[in-house]
C-alpha positions as CSV (number, residue, x, y, z in Angstrom):
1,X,10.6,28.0,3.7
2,X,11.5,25.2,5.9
3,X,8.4,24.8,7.7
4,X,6.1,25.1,3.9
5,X,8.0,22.3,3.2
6,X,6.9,20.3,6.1
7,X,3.7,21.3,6.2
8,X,3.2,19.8,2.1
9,X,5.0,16.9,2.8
10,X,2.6,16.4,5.8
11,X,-0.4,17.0,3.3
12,X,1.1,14.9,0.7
13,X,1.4,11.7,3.5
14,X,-2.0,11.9,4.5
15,X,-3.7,12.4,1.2
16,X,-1.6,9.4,0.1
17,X,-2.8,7.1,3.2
18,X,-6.5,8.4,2.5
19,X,-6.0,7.1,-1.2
20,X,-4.4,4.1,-0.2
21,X,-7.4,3.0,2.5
22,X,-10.0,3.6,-0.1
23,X,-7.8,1.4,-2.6
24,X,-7.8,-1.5,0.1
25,X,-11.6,-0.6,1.0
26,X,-12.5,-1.1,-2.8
27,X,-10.6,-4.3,-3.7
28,X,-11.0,-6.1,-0.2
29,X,-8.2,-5.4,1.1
30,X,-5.1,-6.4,-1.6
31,X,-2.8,-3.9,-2.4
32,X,-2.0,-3.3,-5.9
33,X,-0.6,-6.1,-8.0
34,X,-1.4,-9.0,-5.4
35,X,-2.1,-12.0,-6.3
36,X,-2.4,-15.5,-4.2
37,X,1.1,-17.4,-4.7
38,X,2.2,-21.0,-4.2
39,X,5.8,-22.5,-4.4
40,X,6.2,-26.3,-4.4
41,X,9.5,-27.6,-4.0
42,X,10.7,-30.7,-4.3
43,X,9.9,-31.0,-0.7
44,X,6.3,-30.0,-0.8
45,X,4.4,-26.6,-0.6
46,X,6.0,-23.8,1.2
């Protein structure tokens, strides 16, 4: 049972890494929920 487990968990990775390049492919590159970010400080930008 051992190596049925493997062998999903192996189809599950790569299936997930497929779907996660076409994500990135789609919206040009960002992952999910980026955004651009600034944080000013007292001492300027950072």
């Amino acid at each position: 049972m051992g190596q049925v487990w493997e062998t999903v968990a192996e189809v599950l990775q790569t299936v997930l890494e497929l779907d996660r390049t076409a994500f990135l492919q789609v919206h040009g590159g960002r992952r999910n929920g980026y955004y651009p970010r600034k944080l000013e400080t007292t001492f300027g930008q950072v």
